[in-house]
C-alpha positions in Angstrom: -19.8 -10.2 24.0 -21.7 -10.3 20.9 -22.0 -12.3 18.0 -21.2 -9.9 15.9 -18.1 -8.2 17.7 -16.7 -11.7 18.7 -16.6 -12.5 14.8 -15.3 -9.3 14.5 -12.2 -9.4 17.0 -11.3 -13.2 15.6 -11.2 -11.5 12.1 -9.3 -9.0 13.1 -6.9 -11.4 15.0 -6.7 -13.4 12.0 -5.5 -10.8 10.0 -3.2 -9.5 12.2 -1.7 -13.1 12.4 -1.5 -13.7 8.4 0.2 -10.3 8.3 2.5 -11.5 10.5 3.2 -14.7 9.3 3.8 -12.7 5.9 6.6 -11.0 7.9 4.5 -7.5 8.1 3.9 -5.4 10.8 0.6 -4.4 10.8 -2.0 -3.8 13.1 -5.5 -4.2 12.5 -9.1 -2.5 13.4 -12.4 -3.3 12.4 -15.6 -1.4 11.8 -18.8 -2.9 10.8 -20.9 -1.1 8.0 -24.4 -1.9 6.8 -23.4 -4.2 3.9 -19.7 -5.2 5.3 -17.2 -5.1 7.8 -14.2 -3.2 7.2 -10.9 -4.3 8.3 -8.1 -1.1 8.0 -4.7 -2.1 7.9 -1.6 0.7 9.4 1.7 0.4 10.4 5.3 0.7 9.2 5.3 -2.5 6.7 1.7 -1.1 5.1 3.8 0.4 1.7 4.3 -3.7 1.1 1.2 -5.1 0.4 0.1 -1.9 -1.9 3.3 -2.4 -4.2 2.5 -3.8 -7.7 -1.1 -2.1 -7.8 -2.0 -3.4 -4.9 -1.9 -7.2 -5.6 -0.8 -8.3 -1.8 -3.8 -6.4 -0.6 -6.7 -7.3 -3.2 -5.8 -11.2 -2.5 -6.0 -10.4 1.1 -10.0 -10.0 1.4 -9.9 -14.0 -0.6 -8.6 -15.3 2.0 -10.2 -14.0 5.0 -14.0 -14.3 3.0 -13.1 -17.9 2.5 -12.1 -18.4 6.0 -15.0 -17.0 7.7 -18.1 -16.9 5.3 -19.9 -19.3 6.9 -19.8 -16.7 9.6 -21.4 -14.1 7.5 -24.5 -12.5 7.1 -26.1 -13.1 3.6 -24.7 -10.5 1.8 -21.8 -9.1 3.8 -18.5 -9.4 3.0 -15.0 -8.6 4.1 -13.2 -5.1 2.8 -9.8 -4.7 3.7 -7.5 -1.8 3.2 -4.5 -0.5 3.9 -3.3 3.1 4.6 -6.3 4.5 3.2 -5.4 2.9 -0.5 -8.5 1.5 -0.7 -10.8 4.2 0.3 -8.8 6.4 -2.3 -9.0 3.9 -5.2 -12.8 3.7 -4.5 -13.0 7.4 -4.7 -11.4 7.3 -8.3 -13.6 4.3 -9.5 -16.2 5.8 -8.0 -16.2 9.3 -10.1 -15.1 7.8 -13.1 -18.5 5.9 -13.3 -19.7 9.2 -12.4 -18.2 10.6 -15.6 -19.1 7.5 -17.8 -22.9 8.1 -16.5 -22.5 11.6 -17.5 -21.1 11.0 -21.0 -23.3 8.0 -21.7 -26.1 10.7 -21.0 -24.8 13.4 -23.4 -23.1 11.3 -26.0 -26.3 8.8 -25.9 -23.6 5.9 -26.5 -23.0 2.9 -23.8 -19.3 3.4 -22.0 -17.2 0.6 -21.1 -15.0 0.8 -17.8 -12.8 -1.9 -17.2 -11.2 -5.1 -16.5 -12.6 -4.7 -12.8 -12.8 -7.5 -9.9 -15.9 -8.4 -8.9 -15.4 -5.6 -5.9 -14.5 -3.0 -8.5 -17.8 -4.3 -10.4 -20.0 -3.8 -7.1 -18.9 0.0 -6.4 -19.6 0.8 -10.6 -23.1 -1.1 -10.4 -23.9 0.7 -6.9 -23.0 4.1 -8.3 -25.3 3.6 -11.3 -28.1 2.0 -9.6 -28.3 5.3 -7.8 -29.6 6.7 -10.7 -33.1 5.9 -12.7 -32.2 7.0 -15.9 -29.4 4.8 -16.4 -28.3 0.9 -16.2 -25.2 -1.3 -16.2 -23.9 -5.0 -16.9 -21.0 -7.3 -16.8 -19.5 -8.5 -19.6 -16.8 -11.2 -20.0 -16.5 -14.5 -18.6 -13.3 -14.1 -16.5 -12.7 -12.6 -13.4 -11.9 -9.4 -14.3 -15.0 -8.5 -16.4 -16.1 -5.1 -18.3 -18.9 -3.1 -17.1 -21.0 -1.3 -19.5 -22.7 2.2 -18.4 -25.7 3.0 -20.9 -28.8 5.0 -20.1 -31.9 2.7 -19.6 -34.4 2.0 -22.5 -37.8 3.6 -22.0 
């Protein structure tokens, strides 16, 4: 076994076991990406950790980052989700800094999107990177911070 899936299969195991200890029944399955390993989340007591905007599930990648990142690539982290919630909220973010990109072009005025975790930051700054013509920053000294979309000074 490698490395890799050994850290894998004792993350996943972790999980499993905090869910349980949270009284959940979940099971969990990993899949390594380029930039982080995904951990997805199903079973019957799934609905739990997404009530209240997903609070139970955003703290849930805290703890197993802080558990095991001396275990991690430079770079990687843990994403967790649950029921697809994730995937689908990423989607949203995701075209909405499409649209901000898009308006910042035509109105030729920086947009603001936000308060966003630092994962919430990281898919916005991704999404803009893509493209040359425009730029973004954090602002705000908290941890939920306001990115700014504005199209990049020649």
């Amino acid at each position: 076994m490698s490395a890799a899936s050994d850290l894998n299969t004792r993350v996943a195991e972790f999980v499993r076991e905090t869910c349980a200890r949270m009284g959940l029944d979940l099971q969990a399955t990993v899949e390594p990406l380029p930039d982080n390993i995904r951990i997805d989340l199903t079973g019957p007591d799934g609905e739990i950790l997404l009530r209240r905007k997903g609070e139970g599930l955003d703290a849930l990648p805290h703890v197993v980052n802080t558990a095991f990142k001396h275990e991690l690539r430079e770079n990687h982290h843990f994403t967790i989700d649950c029921l697809g919630y994730r995937k689908s909220r990423d989607a949203e973010l995701k075209q909405m800094a499409y649209y901000l990109m898009e308006k910042a072009k035509t109105a030729g005025a920086p947009q603001e999107i936000g308060p966003l975790n630092p994962y919430q930051r990281r898919l916005v700054h991704l999404v803009v990177a893509d493209d040359a013509e425009m730029t973004s920053e954090s602002i705000g000294d908290a941890f939920l911070k306001t990115v700014i979309i504005s199209k990049r000074k020649a």
